[in-house]
FIMAR-406496 format. One record per residue: x, y negated, z negated of N, C-alpha, C, CB in turn. Coordinates in steps of 0.2 Angstrom, whole numbers, plus 5000, padded with zeros to 4 digits. Each point is the difference from the previous one (the first is absolute). Glycine has a CB too. Layout:
XYZXYZXYZXYZ;...
//
This chain:
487248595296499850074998499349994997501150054999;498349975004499250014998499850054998499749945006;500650114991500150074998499450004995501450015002;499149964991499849974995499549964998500850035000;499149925006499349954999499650055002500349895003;499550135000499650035005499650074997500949945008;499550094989499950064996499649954993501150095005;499149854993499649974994499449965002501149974994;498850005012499649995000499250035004501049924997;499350145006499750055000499650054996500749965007;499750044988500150044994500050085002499449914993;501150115010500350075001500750024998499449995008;500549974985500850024996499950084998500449874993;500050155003499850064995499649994993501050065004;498850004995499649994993500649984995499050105003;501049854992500349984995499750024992500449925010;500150094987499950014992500549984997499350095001;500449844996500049944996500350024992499149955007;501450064991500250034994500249944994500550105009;499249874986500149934997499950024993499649915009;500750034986499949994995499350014996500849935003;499350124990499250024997499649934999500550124994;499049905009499549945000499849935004500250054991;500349995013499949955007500050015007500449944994;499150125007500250055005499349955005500550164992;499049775006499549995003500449945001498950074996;501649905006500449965001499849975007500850054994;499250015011499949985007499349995003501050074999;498649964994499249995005499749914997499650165000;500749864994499949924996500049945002500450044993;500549975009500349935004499849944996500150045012;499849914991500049934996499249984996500949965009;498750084993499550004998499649935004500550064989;499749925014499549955003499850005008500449924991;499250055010499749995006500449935006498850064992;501749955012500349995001499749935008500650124991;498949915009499649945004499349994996500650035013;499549914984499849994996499249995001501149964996;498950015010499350015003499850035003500049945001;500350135001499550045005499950064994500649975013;498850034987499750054992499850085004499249884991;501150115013500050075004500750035000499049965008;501650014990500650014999500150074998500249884998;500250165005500450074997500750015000499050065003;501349964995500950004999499950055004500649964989;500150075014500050075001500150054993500549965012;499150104993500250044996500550034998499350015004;500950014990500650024998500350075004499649924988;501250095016500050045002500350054997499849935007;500250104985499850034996499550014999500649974997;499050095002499550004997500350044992499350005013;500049984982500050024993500450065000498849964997;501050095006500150054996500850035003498650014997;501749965007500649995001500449954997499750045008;500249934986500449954996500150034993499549915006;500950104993500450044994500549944995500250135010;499749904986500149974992500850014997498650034996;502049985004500550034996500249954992500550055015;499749994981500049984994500649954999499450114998;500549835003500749964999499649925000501150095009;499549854990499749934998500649964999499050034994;501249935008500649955000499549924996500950085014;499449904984499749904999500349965005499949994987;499849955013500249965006500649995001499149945000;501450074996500949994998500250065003500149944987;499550125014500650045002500150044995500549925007;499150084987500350054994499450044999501049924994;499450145003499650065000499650014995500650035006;498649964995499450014996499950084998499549895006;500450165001499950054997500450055008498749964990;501950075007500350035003499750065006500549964988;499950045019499750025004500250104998500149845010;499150214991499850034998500050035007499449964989;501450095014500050025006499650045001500849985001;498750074993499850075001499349975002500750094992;499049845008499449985003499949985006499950004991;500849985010500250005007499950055003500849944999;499750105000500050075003498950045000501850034993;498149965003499150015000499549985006500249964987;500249975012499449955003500350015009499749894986;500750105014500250035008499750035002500949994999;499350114997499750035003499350025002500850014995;498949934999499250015001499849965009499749994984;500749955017500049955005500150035006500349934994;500350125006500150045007499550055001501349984999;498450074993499550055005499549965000500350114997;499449825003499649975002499849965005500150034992;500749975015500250015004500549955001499250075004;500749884992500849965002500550025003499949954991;500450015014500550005003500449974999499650015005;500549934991500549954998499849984994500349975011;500150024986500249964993500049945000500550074997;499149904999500249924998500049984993499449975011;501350024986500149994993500249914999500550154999;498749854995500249944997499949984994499949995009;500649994985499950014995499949924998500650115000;499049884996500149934997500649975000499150024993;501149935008500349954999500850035003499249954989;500950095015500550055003500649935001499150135008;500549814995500649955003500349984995499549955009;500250054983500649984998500450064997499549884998;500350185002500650064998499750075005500249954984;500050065021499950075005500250064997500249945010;500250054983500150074999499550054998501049954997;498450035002499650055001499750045005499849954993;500050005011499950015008500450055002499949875003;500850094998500650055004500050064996500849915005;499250114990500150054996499450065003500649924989;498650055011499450045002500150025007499349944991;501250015013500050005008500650075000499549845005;501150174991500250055001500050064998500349945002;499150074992499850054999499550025004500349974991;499249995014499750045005500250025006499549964996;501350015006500050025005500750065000499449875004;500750134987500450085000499750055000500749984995;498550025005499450044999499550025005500249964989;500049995015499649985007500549995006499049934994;501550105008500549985007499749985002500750075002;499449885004499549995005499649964999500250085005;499549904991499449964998500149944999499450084996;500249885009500049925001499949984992499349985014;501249984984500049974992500049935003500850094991;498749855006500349934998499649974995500549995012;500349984986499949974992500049935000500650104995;499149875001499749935003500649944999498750034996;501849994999500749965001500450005006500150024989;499750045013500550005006499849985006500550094995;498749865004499849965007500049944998499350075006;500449934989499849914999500350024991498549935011;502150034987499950004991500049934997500550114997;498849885006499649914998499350034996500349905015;499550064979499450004996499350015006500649914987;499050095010499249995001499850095003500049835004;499750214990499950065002499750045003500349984993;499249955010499650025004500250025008499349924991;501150015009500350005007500650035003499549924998;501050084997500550074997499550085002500549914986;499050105010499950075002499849995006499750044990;499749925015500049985008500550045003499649884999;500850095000500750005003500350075004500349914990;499850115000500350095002499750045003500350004993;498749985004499850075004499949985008499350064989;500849875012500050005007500550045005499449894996;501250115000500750005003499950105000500849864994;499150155000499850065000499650075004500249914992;499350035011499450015006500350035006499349894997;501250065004500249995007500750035001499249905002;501150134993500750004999500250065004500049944990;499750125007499950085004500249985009498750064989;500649905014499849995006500749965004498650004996;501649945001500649965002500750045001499549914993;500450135001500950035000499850055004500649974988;498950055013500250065006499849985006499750094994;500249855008500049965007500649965000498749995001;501950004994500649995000500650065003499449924991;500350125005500550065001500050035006500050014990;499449995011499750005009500649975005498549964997;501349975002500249965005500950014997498849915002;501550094997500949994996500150095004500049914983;499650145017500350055001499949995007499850074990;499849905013499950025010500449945001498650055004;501749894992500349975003500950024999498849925000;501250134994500550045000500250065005499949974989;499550045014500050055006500249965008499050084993;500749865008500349985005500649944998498850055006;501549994990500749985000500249944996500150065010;499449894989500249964995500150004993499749975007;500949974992500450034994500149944996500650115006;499149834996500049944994499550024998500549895003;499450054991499750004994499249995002501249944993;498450075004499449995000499649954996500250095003;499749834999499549974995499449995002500849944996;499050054998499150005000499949924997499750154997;499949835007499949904997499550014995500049935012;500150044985499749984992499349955001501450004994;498349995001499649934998500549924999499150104992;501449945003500349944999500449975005500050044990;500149985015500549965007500350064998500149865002;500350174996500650045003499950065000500649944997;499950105007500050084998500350034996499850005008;499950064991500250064997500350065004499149954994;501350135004500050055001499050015000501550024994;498850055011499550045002499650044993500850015011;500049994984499950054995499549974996501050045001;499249874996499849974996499250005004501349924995;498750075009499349955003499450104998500649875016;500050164987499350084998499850014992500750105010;499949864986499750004993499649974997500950034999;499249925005499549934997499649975007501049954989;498750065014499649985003499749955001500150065000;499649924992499649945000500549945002499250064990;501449955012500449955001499949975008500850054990;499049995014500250005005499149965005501250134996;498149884998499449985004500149965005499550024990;501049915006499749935006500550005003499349914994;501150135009500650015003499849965008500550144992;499149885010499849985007500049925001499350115002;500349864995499949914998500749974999498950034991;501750015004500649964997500450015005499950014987;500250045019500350015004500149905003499550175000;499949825003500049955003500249944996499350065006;500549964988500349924996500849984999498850024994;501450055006500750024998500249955007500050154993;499949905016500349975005499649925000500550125007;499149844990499749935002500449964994498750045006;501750004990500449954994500750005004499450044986;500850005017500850005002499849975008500750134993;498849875010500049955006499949935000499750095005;499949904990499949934996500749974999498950034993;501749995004500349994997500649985006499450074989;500649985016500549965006499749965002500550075006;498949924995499749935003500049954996499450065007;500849954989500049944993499349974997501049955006;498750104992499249994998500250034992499150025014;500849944982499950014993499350024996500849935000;498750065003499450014999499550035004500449934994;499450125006499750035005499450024997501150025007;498350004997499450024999500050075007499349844994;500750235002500150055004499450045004500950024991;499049985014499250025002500250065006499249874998;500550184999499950055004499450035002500950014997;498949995010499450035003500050065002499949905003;500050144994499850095003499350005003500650064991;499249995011499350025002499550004993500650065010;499749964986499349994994500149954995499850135001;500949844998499949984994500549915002500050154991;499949805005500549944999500249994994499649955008;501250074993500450014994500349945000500350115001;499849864991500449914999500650014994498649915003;501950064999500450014993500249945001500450124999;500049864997500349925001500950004997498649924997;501750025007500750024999500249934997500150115010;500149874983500049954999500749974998498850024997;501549945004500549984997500750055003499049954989;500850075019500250085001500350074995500349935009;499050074985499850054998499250035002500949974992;499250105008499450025002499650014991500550055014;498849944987499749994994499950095000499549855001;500550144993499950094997499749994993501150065005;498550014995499650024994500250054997499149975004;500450024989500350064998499350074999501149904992;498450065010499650085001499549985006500050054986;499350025015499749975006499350064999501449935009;498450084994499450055000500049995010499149974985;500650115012500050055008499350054996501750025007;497649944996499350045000500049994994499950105009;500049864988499749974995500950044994498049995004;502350044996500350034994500749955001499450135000;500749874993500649945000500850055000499149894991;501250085009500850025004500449934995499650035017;500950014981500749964996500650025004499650004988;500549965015500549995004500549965003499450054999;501249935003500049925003500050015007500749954991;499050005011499950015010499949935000499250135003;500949875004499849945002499349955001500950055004;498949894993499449984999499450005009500949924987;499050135015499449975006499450034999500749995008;499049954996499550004998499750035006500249914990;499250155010499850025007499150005001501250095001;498649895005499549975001499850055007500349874995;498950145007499750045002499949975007499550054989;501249925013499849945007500450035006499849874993;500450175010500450045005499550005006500850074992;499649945014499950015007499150044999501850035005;498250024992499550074998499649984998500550074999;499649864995499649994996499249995004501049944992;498350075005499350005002499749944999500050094997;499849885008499449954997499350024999500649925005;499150074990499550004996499349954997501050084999;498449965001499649964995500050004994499650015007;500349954987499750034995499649994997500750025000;499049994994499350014998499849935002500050094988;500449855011499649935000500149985007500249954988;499950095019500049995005500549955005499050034994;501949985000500249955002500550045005499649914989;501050085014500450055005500749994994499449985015;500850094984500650034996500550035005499350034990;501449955007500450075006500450024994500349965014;499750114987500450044995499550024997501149965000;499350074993500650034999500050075004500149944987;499450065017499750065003500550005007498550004994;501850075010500350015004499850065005500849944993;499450045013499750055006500550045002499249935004;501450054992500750024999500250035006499950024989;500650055014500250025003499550065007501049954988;498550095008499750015001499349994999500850045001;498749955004500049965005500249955001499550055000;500649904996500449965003499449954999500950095008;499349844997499649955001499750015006500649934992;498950035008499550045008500449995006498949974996;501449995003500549995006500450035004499849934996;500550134997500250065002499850055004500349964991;499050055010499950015003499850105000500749875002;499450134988500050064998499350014995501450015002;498149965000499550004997500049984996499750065004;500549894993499849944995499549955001501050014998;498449974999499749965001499949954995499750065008;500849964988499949914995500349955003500050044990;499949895007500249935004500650014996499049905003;501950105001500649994994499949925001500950125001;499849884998500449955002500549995005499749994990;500550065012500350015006499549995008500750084991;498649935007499449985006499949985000499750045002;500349894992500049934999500649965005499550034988;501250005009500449965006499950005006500650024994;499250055008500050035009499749985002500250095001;498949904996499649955003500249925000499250104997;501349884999500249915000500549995002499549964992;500850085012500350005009500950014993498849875014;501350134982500650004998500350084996499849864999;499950195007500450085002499750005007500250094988;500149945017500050005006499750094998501049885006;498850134999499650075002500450045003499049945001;501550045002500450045006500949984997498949975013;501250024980500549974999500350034994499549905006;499650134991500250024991500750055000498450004995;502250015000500550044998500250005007499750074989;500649875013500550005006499650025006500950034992;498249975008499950045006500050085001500449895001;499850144993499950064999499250044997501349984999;498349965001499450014996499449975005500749994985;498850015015499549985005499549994994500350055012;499449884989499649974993499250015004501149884993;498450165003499549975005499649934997499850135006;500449844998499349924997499450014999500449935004;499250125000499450005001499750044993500149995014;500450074985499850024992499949964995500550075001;500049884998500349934995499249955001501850005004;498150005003499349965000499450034997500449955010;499550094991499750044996499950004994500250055007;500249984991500149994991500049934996500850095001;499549885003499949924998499349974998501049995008;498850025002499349985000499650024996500149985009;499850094990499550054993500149954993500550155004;499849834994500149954994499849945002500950074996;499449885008499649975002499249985002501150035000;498650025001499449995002499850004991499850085014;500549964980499850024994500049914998500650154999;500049815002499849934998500149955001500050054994;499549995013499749945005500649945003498950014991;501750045010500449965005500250035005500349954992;499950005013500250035008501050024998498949905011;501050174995500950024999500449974996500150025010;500049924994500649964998500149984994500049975010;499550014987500049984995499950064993499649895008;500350164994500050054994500650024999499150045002;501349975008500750024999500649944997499650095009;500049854992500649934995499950024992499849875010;499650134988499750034994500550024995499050035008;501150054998500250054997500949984999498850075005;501549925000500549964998500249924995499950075010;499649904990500149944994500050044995499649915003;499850134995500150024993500550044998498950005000;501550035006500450064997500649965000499450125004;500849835000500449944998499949964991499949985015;499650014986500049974993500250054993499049915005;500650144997500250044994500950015001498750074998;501749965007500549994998500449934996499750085009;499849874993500349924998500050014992499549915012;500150124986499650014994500550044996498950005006;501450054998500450044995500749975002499250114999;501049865004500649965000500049944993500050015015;499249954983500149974996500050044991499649935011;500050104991500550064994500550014995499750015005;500949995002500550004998500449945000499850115003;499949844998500249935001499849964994499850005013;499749964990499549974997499950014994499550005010;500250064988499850024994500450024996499250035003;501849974997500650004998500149924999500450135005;499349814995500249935001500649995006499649984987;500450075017500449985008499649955005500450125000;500049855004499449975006500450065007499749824996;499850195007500050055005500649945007498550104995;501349855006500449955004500649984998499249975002;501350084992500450004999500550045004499449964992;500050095009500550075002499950015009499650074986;500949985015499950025008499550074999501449955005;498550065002499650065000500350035004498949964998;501150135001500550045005499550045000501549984999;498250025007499550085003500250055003499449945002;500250114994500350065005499450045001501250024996;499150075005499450055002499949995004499450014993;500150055011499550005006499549935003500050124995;500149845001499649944999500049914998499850124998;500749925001500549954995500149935004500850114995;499449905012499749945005499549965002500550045002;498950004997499249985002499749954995499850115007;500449904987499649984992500549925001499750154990;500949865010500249954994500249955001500250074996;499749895011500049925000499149994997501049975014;498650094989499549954994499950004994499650015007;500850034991500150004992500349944999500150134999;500649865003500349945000499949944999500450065004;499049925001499649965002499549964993500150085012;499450014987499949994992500249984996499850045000;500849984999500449994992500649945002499950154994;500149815013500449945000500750024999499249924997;501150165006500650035000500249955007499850154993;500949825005500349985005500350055004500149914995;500350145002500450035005499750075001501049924998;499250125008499850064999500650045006498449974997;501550095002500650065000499850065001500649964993;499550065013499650055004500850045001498649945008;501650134990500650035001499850045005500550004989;500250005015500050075006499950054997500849985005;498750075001499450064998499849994994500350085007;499349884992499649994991499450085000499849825001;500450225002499350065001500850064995498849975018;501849994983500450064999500549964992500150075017;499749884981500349954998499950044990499649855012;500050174986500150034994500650075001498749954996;501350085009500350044999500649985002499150065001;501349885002500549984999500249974993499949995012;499549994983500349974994500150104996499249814999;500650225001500150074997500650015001498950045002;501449955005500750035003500449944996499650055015;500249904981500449935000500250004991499249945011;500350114986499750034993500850004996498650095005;501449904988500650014997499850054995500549895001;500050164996499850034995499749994994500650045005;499249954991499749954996499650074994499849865011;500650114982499650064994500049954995500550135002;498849884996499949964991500050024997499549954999;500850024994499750044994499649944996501150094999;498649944996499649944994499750054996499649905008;500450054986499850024992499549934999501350074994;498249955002499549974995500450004992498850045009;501249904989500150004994499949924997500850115002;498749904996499749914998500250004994498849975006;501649964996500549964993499949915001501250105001;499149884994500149945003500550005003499649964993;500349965011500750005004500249934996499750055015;500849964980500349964996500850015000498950014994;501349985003500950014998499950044997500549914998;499150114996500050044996500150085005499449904989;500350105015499650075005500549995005498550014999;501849965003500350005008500550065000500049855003;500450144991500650085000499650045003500950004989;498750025008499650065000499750015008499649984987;500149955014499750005009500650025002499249905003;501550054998500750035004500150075002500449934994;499650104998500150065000499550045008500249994985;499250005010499650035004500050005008499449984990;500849965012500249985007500550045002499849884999;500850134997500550025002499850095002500749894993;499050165002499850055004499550015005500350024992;499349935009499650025005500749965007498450014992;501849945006500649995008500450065000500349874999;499750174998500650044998499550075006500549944982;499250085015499250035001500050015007499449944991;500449985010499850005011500750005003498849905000;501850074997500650025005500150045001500449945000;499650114995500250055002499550085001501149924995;498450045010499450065002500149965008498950034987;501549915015500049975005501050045003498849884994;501450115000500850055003500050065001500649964993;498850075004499750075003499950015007499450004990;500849945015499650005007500649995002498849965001;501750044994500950005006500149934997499850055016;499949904983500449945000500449984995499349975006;501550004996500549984993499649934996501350045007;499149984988499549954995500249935002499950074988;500749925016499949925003499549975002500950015003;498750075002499649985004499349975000500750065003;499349974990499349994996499649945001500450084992;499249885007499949934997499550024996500449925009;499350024986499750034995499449944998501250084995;498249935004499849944996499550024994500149945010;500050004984499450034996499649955001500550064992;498949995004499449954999499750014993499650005014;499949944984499850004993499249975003501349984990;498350095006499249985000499849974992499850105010;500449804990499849984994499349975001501249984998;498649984995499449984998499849964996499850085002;500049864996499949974995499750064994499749905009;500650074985499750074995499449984998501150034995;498450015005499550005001499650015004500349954995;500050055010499750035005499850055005500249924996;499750115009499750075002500450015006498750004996;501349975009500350005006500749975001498849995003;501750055000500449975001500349975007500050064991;500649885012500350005004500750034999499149925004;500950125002500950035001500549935004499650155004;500949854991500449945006500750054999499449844996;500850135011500950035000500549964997499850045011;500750014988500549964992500650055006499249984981;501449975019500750025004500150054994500549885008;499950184995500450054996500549974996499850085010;500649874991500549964996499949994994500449955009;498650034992499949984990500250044996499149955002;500850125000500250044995500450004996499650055005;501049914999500649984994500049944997500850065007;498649914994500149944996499249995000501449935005;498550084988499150024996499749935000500250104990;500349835009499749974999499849975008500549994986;499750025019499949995005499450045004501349964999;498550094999499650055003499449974994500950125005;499149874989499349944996500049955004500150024987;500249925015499949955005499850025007500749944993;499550105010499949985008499550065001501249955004;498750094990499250035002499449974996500550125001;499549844996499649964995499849935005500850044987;499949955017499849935005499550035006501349954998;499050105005499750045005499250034999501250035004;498649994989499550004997499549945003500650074991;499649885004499549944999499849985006500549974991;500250025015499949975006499350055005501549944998;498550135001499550035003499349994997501050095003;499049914991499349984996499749945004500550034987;500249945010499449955003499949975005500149984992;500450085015499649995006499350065000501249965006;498850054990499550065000499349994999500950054995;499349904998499449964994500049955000500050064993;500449895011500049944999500249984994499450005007;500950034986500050004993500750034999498750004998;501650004996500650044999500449954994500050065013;500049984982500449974995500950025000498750004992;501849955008500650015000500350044995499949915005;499750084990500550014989499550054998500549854993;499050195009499550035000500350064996499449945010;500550124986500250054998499850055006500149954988;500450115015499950025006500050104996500649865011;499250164993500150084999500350015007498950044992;501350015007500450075007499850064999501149965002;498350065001499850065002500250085003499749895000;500450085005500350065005500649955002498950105005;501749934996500750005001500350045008500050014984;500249985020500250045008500549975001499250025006;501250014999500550005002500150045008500349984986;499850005020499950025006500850005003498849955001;501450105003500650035003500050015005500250044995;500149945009499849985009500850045002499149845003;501050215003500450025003499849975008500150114990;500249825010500249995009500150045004500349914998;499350125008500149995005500149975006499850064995;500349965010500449965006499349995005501450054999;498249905003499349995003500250015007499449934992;500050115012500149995007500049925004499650144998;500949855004499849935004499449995003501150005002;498849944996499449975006500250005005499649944994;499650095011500450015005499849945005500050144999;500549845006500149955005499549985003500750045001;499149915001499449965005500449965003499050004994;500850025013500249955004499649935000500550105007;499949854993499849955000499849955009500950014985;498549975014500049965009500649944998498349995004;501650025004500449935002499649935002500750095006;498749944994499649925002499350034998500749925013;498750044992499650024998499550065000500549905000;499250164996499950065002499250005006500850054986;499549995018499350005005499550064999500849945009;498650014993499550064996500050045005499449934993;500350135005499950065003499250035003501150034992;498449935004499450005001499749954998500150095001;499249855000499549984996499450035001500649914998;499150094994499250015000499749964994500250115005;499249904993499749944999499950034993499549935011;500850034984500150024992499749974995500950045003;498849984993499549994994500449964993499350135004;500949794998500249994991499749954997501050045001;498949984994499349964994500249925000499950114989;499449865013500149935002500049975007500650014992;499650035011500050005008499650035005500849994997;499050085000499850055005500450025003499449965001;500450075004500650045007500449945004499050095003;501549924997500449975003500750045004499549914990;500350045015500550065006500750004997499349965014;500950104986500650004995500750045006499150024987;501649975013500350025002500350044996499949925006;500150144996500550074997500450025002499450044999;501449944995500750005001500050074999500449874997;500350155006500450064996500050014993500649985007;498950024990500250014991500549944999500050154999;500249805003500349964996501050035000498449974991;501550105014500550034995500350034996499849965002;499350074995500250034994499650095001500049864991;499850135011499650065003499250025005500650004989;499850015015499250045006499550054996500950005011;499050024985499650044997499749974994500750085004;499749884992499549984998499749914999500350124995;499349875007499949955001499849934994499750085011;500549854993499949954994499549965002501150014995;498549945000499749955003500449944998499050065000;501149905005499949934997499849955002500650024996;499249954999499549955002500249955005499550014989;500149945015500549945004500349954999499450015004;500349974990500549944998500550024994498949925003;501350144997500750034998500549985004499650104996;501149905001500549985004500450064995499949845006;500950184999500350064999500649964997499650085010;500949964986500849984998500150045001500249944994;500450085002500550075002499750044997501049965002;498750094999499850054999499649994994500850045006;498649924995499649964994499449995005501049924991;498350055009499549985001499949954993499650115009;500349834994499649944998499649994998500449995005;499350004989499349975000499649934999500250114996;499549855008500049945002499649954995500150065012;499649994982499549984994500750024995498350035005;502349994998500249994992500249984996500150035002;499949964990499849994995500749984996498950065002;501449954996500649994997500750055002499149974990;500750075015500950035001499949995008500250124990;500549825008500249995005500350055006500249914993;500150075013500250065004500750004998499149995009;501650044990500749965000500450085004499949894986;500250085021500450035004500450034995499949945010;500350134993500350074998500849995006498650094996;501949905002500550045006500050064998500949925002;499250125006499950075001500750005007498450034995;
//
C-alpha cells in the first residue's frame, strides 16, 4: 500500500496541530541542531510540517522516570486545541515529554479531545513509537498524524467495496516490519505501513532462501525507479529500529533496506565536473524512457540495454509492448556527443555505473557491517531483477545467484507469504546488572504480555503465537546502541538473559568495530518484544524442469563488459519467465535453479534436492 508514502512524500497530508509539553512546542523545527552533511554548506533540513503557529503548549511535565513534575492541566488542553482547530488543524498530534516512560498524561489529554472533538484524528506519541529522543519521537506522530485522516478513509474505501462484492475474509495491510496488520490498525497508524512495498519482497526472498537451503542471502530488487537491498543473515532478516523518509526521521521497527536511485527509468546525466551520473533522477512511468516511445528523451537505462542488443525490440512484456531503438539511439547518442563518446559506449557507460552503484549499496550492508559479500547468495527480483545481477555478482565475487519464478510479481508473492507480526517496546536506561535484571524481566514481561495479545486480537490461540525479545544495549558511556535477540525462555531464568545477551552483544561489536570488551559494564536502553501470528504461505509455484538440453529460440548479438557483442543464443527464460527477461553472462554455468558465478569467491555451490 503507497497510500501513506505517497501522500508524505508529496506532502498532501492534512493540516496538523502539534499539541506538547510547556516549553517545547520548537522541538520539531530545532531537531538536532546540526548540519547533517557536513560538507555541503548549502545543506537545509526539511521544513517542519508544523508550522509555529499551529504548535500549542499544554500545562503538564513528567521527569525522565516517569514521575510527575507538574500535573497535566486538562483546561489547557481543552484551550489550546480549540485555538488549533479554529486555526484549521485537522488532526492532532499529542506529545508530552518523556510520555515513553509514563503515557498517563498523553492518554488522559488524548481522551479528553476526543470527548470534546468526536471524529477528530487524535495521535499520541506512545501509542506509535514509546522509545526516548524527542526529537524523533515528535517526527514520528505528526507524521502519522499527516497522513492518518487520508489512509483510513482509503481503507474504509477499499473494506466497504470489497464488502460489496461479497468478500468476507479478513483484510491485511503489510507493514515496514515484514508483517501484517488489520485494516483497522494500519488506518490508525499508518506510519507503520510506509516501507510496506520493499519488505514485501524481502519477506518472500527469506522463505524462498530457506527451501533452497541458503542461510545467507543479499536481497535485490529492481523496479523501474529505485534498487532496493536488504540482507538476510544467519536466515534472519536484518531490521532497524528507525529510518527517515525526505529528510524527517521515523521510530519504528522495519526492515533494514537500503534504496538507491538505479531502476529500469533511472537517467543518465552530466554533472557540473562533466563526468556521466545515473539517477537518482527517473523518467518513470510517464513518459517513460525514450524507447517507450511516449516522448521521453532522456538516456535511461532501459535504452542502454535495448541499444546493447540485451531487450529485444519486438519481444519487450512478452511481446505485448514494441520498443523503438531509434528513440533509445537518439537519447543515448545526445549525451554521448556531450562526452565525446560514440553510442555504444555511453550506453555500456550508463549501465556500469548503475551496476556499480548497486554493487555499492550492497556493500553497505555487507562490507561496512564487517560481512564479506562472498559469503552470501544473491536472490534477484522486480522488473529488472534479471538484467543487473550477474554483473553485480561478478563485482562483489557472489558465487551464487537466484532468479525466482515471475520476479516482476515476486514481492507481491512474499506480501501473500507475510505473518501477522505486532511490537511493543519501552525506553528505560538502567544498568544491565543483577542488581536491574528483575526490573528488565518485569518490564519484558508486559510488553510480551502487550504484543501477544494485540496479535490474539487477529483470531489466533495463544499456542499459535510465537514470540521474540530484543534488548537495545550499550557500553555505559556511551550514545549509540546495538539490538541483539534474546530467546523468550530467558525470562524465566535472569541470569541466563545477562549471559546470552551480554555474549551476543560483544560478539556484534566487535563485528561491528573490530573491538568489544567482555566484563565491560553494559546499559539497556530500550527493551521489545515481537508477536508473530503464522500464516499458511501460498506455495511456490511449479517449474517445469528440461529434460536435456534447452533450445534456443533466437540469437542476436549482445553487449557484455569485456567482450563486446557477442552472438548470443536466446533460451526460453531459463524457465522462469517469458516477460521478464535475464542476462547471463557466457562463462556462467546453471544448477538447480541457481546461476553460477565463475569469479566466485568463497560460497561454494552445494546442490539442493528438490
Amino acid at each position: 500500500m503507497t497510500v501513506g508514502i505517497n501522500a508524505l512524500v508529496q506532502e498532501k497530508g492534512v493540516p496538523v496541530g502539534l499539541l506538547t509539553t510547556a516549553g517545547f512546542r520548537d522541538v520539531l523545527e530545532l531537531g538536532r541542531g546540526a548540519r547533517r552533511e557536513v560538507y555541503n554548506f548549502t545543506y537545509k533540513d526539511a521544513e517542519p510540517l508544523v508550522e509555529r503557529y499551529l504548535r500549542r503548549e499544554a500545562t503538564e511535565r513528567l521527569a525522565a522516570d516517569g514521575s510527575v513534575v507538574t500535573p497535566l492541566d486538562l483546561k489547557s488542553v481543552d484551550r489550546e486545541v480549540d485555538v488549533l482547530l479554529e486555526d484549521g488543524a485537522q488532526a492532532i498530534a499529542v506529545v508530552f515529554l518523556h510520555a515513553y516512560a509514563n503515557p498517563a498524561h498523553e492518554a488522559a489529554a488524548k481522551a479528553r479531545i476526543e470527548e470534546r472533538h468526536p471524529g477528530l484524528s487524535v495521535t499520541a506519541s506512545h501509542e506509535i513509537t514509546a522509545e526516548w529522543r524527542e526529537y524523533e519521537r515528535t517526527s514520528t506522530t505528526v507524521l502519522n498524524a499527516f497522513i492518518q485522516p487520508i489512509v483510513e478513509d482509503y481503507l474504509k474505501g477499499l473494506t466497504a467495496e470489497l464488502a460489496h462484492r461479497d468478500y468476507d475474509s479478513p483484510v491485511a495491510i503489510m507493514q515496514s516490519n515484514g508483517g501484517v496488520c488489520s485494516a483497522e490498525v494500519a488506518g490508525k497508524k499508518p506510519i507503520r505501513t510506509l516501507m510496506s512495498g520493499p519488505a514485501g519482497g524481502v519477506i518472500g526472498a527469506c522463505r524462498l532462501a530457506r527451501k533452497l537451503g541458503h542461510a545467507n542471502v543479499i536481497c535485490a530488487d529492481v523496479g523501474g525507479t529505485t534498487y532496493d537491498v536488504a540482507l538476510i543473515e544467519e536466515g534472519q532478516i536484518l531490521e532497524r529500529t528507525d529510518t527517515e523518509v525526505c529528510k524527517r526521521p521515523i521510530v519504528s521497527p522495519l526492515i533494514d533496506i537500503t534504496s538507491i536511485g538505479a531502476g529500469g527509468g533511472s537517467v543518465g546525466w552530466i554533472d557540473h565536473r562533466g563526468g556521466l551520473c545515473v539517477g537518482p533522477h527517473s523518467a518513470g512511468a510517464d513518459p517513460g524512457p525514450a524507447c517507450f516511445g511516449r516522448g521521453g528523451r532522456e538516456p535511461t537505462i532501459t535504452d542502454a540495454h535495448l541499444l546493447l542488443g540485451r531487450l529485444a525490440a519486438d519481444a519487450f512484456l512478452g511481446g505485448r509492448m514494441q520498443l523503438d531503438k531509434e528513440a533509445a539511439r537518439a537519447a543515448v547518442e545526445a549525451l554521448g556527443v556531450r562526452l565525446n563518446l560514440d553510442t555504444q559506449q555511453s550506453a555500456a557507460g550508463i549501465c556500469t555505473i548503475a551496476e556499480n552503484n548497486m554493487a555499492n549499496a550492497i556493500r553497505t550492508k555487507t562490507i561496512a557491517r564487517g560481512l564479506d559479500p562472498r559469503d552470501f547468495a544473491m536472490l534477484s527480483y522486480g522488473g529488472g531483477g534479471g538484467m543487473f545481477a550477474a554483473a553485480v555478482c561478478e563485482e562483489l565475487e557472489v558465487g551464487t545467484l537466484l532468479i525466482p519464478p515471475a520476479p516482476a510479481n515476486f514481492s507481491a508473492w512474499g506480501i501473500l507469504s507475510s505473518d501477522y507480526v505486532e511490537d511493543a517496546m519501552r525506553t528505560r536506561v538502567q544498568p544491565f546488572d543483577h542488581e536491574a535484571v528483575m526490573d528488565i524481566t518485569s518490564t519484558l514481561q508486559t510488553l510480551h504480555t502487550q504484543a501477544r495479545a494485540a496479535v490474539a486480537d487477529y483470531g489466533f490461540a495463544a499456542h499459535d503465537i510465537e514470540d521474540i525479545i530484543k534488548l537495545d544495549l550499550r557500553y555505559t558511556g556511551q550514545e549509540y546502541t546495538i539490538t541483539v535477540a534474546c530467546d523468550s525462555a530467558w525470562l524465566q531464568d535472569p541470569d541466563q538473559l545477562l549471559k546470552g545477551a551480554r555474549g551476543s552483544f560483544v560478539e556484534t561489536h566487535r563485528q561491528l568495530y573490530n573491538h568489544g570488551a567482555a566484563d565491560a559494564p553494559m546499559e539497556v536502553v530500550t527493551m521489545r518484544c515481537r508477536a508473530t501470528g503464522r500464516v499458511t504461505p501460498p506455495p511456490l509455484p511449479k517449474v517445469a524442469r528440461s529434460t536435456g538440453e534447452p533450445q534456443a529460440v533466437d540469437s542476436r548479438p549482445i553487449y557484455f563488459t569485456g567482450s563486446g557483442f557477442t552472438e548470443t543464443p536466446c533460451l526460453p527464460a531459463m524457465g522462469w519467465d517469458r516477460v521478464t527477461p535475464s542476462r547471463v553472462p557466457p562463462s556462467w554455468t546453471s544448477g538447480p535453479r541457481r546461476l553460477l558465478c565463475p569469479r566466485a569467491g568463497r560460497s561454494p555451490f552445494t546442490p539442493v534436492a528438490h
